[in-house]
N, C-alpha and C positions, 0 to 999 in steps of 0.2 A: 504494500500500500504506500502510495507517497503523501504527505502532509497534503499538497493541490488536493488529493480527491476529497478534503474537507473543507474548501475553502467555498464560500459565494459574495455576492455584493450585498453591505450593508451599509443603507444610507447612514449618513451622520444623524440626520433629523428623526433617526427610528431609536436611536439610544435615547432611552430613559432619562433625562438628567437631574427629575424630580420624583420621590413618591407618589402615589395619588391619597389623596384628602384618607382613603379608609383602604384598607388594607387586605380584604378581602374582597374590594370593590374590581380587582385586576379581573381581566379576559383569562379562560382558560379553558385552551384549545385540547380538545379529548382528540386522541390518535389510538383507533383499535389498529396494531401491530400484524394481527392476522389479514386484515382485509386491507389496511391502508385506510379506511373511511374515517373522514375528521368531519367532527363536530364542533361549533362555538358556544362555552356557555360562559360563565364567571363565576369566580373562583369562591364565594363563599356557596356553589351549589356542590363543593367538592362532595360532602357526604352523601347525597340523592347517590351520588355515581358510583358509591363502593358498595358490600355487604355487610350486613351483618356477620360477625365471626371474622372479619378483616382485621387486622395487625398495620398499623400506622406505626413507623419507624423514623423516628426525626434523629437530627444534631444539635446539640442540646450547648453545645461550643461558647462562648460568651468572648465576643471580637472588642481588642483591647485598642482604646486611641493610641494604636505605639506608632503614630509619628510625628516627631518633635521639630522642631524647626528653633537656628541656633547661626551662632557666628564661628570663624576661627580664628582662635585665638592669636596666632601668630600676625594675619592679615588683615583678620575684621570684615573677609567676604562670608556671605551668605553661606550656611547649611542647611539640607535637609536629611535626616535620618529617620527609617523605618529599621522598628526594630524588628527581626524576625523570630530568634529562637533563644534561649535564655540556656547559656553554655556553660552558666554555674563558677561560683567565685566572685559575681558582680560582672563577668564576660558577656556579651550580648554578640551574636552574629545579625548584622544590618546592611541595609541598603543605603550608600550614602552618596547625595548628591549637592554639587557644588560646582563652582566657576570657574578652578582649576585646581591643577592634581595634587590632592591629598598624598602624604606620606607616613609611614610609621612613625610613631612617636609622637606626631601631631598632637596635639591639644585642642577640644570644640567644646564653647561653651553651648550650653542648650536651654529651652525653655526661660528665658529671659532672666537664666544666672539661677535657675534652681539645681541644675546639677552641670557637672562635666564627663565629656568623655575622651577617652586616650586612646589614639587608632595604634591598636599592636599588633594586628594581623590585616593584609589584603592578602584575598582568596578571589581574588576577577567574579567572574559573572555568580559566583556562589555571593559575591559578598565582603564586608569589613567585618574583624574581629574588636568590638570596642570593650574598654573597662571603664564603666559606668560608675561615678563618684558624686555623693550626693548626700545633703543632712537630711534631706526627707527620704523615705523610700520609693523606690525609682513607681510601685504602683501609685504613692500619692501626686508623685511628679506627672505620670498622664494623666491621669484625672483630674491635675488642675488643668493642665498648661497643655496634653493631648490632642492629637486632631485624630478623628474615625480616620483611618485608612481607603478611602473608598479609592476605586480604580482612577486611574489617570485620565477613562471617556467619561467619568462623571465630571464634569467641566467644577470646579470651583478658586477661588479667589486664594491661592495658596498661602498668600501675606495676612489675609483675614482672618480673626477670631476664630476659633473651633467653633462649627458648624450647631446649633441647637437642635436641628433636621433632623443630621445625620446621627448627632448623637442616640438619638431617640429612634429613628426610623433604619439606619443600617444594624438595625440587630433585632435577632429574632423576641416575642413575646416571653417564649418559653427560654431564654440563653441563661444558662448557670455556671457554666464552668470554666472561667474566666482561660484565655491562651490562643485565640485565633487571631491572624492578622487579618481575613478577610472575611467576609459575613458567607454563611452556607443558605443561599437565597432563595432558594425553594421555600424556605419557612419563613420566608419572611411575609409570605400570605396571609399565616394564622393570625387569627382571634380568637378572643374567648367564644366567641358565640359558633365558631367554627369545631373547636373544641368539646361545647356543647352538643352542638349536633352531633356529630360523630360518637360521643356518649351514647344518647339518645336513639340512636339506631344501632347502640349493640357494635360496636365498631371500637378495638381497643387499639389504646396507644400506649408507643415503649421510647426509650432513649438511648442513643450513644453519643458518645462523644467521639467527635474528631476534629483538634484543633487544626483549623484551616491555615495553612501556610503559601511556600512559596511553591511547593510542588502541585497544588490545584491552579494555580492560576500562571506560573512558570510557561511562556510561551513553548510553543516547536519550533527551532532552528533549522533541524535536519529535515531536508526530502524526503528520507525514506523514514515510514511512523515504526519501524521496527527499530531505530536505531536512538529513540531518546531514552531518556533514563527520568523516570520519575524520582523526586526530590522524597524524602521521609517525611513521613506527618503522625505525629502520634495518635492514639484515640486506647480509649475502653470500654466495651461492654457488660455492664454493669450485670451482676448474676441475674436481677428481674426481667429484664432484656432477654437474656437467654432462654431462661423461663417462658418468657413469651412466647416467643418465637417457637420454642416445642408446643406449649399450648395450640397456636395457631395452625399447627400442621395436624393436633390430631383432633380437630376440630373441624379442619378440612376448610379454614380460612385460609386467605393470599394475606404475603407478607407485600406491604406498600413503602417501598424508601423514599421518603423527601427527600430531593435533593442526593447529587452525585457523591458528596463527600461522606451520605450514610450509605450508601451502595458497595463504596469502597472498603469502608468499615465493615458491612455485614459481607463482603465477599474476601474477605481479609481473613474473619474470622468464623470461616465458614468451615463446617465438620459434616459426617455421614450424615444421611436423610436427608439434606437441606435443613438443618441446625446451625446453632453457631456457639463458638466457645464464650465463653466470658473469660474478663481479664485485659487487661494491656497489652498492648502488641502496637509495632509499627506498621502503616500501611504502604510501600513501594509499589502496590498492584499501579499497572498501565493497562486499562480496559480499553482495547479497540476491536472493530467486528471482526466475528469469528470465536469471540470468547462466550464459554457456555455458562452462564450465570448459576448458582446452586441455590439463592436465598430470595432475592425479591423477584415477585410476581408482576407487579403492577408499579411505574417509577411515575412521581410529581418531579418538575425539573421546571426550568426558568428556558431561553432561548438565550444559546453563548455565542462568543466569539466564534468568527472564523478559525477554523485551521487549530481550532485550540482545544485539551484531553477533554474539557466535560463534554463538547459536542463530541468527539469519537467516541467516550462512552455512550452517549446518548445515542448514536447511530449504532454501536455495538448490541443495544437493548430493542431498541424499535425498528433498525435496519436503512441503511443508509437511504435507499430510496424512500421509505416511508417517511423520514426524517427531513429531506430536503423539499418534499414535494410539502408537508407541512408546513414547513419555514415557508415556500413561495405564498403557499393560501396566507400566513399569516403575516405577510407583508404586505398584502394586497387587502386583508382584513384590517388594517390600520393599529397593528399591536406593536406594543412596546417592546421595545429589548433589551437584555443583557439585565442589571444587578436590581434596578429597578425598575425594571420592567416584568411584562405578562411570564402568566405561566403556561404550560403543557401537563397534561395526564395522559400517560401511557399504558392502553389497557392490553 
């Protein structure tokens, strides 16, 4: 397969660059898998669409403001830093951008003198190794002075204030467990009253975690989709989760994964009968078509980038043809794209 066979044309004016007023007010294009036939409904009629004895499987992830914006100390030009993984000892491996080239040893102040950090490692397109020094702890320091992370097509004023929006709105209803850099945006649909439904018809819901990194959203470089290397992304399936999930099978319910980075998760830690273990584990899987899924039935997903893994996943699950011919309908239906934008159900 090469990277082109996933690419298409996506107007600028189709990205998302705002939430809508409610949250479960998005479009939500049904794709049955077997037949191809797509349907348009919107997304709080999610539960009409499932069974009773269905298994609802979310990311339960809680997406951290880690990116600080900051001077260098030596020069006084601009920085910005996203932070990605926390390497322990006060190390942080980040993304850092700036007007000219940083060196080891460098010194950056950040968030307007609440902390510093000292670049002791470049690692190229992986990233800066920084040690992070500061009187408050680096969690109080994003939470003041933090910006959400949102992708670089969500246009905003990067000199400006931390977003009150984004604060609120890139992150799911249900988010607990504080460590993603980007939001897992299928869920970001839910509501309570969504919630409720889905009770209400006998329709159970479980959690995993998987904090969303660089490896979900890590472009493809390479031509051929056989030759990238997914980035690690921690996650755990909590023992009730697992639990579930048996429950669901011999009850002869579908298991339903919100969103690509619980698909990973439940294919990650996927055992005999289509089960899954519980416990921590790192997730490496690169799902592109041809792979035979063991654990979700039915997948909720957002509409991604071109050329990029969660769309190969999502062609891997519903089938490249079925998946593109849905994109065409649903650009022609006036839907939104990418993190805040519409969703898809894939039955």
């Amino acid at each position: 397969m090469k990277t082109s066979d996933f690419d298409y044309e996506l107007p600028p004016d189709r990205i998302a660059q705002e939430p809508l007023p409610r949250r479960d007010a998005s479009k939500l294009l049904v794709l049955d898998r077997a037949t191809g036939r797509v349907s348009h409904r919107v997304f709080r009629e999610l539960p009409t669409l499932l069974e009773e004895g269905d298994l609802v499987v979310l990311n339960d992830t809680r997406v951290v403001p880690a990116r600080l914006l900051g001077l260098r100390e030596a020069t006084g030009g601009k920085i910005e830093v996203l932070l990605l993984d926390d390497l322990g000892e006060g190390r942080w491996l980040a993304f850092t951008k700036s007007g000219g080239k940083l060196r080891v040893g460098e010194w950056l102040g950040l968030a307007d003198g609440r902390a510093r950090a000292r670049i002791v490692e470049r690692r190229g397109e992986e990233g800066d190794v920084l040690r992070i020094e500061s009187e408050l702890t680096l969690a109080e320091v994003l939470d003041e002075a933090g910006y959400m992370p949102v992708p670089p097509y969500i246009h905003r004023d990067r000199a400006a204030p931390p977003s009150p929006l984004d604060r609120e709105r890139y992150q799911t209803t249900y988010a607990r467990e504080r460590g993603a850099v980007a939001a897992p945006t299928a869920g970001l649909h839910f509501t309570e009253g969504v919630f409720a439904d889905l009770e209400a018809r006998g329709i159970a819901v479980a959690f995993v975690t998987l904090h969303v990194g660089v490896g979900t959203f890590r472009p493809v470089k390479v031509d051929d989709v056989e030759a990238h290397t997914m980035d690690a992304e921690r996650y755990t399936v909590p023992p009730e989760t697992a639990a579930a999930v048996r429950d669901c099978r011999a009850r002869g319910g579908r298991v339903v994964a919100v969103g690509t980075t619980s698909v990973r998760t439940l294919e990650s830690a996927a055992t005999e009968g289509r089960l899954v273990a519980a416990g921590p584990g790192v997730a490496t899987l690169f799902i592109t078509p041809g792979y035979e899924f063991q654990v979700p039935d039915i997948l909720v997903t957002n509409f991604h980038l071109p050329r990029g893994t969660p769309l190969m996943l999502t062609c891997a699950f519903a089938g490249r043809e079925n998946v593109f011919a849905a994109y065409a309908q649903a650009l022609a239906e006036g839907y939104r794209f990418l993190s805040y934008g519409d969703a898809m159900l894939v039955l």
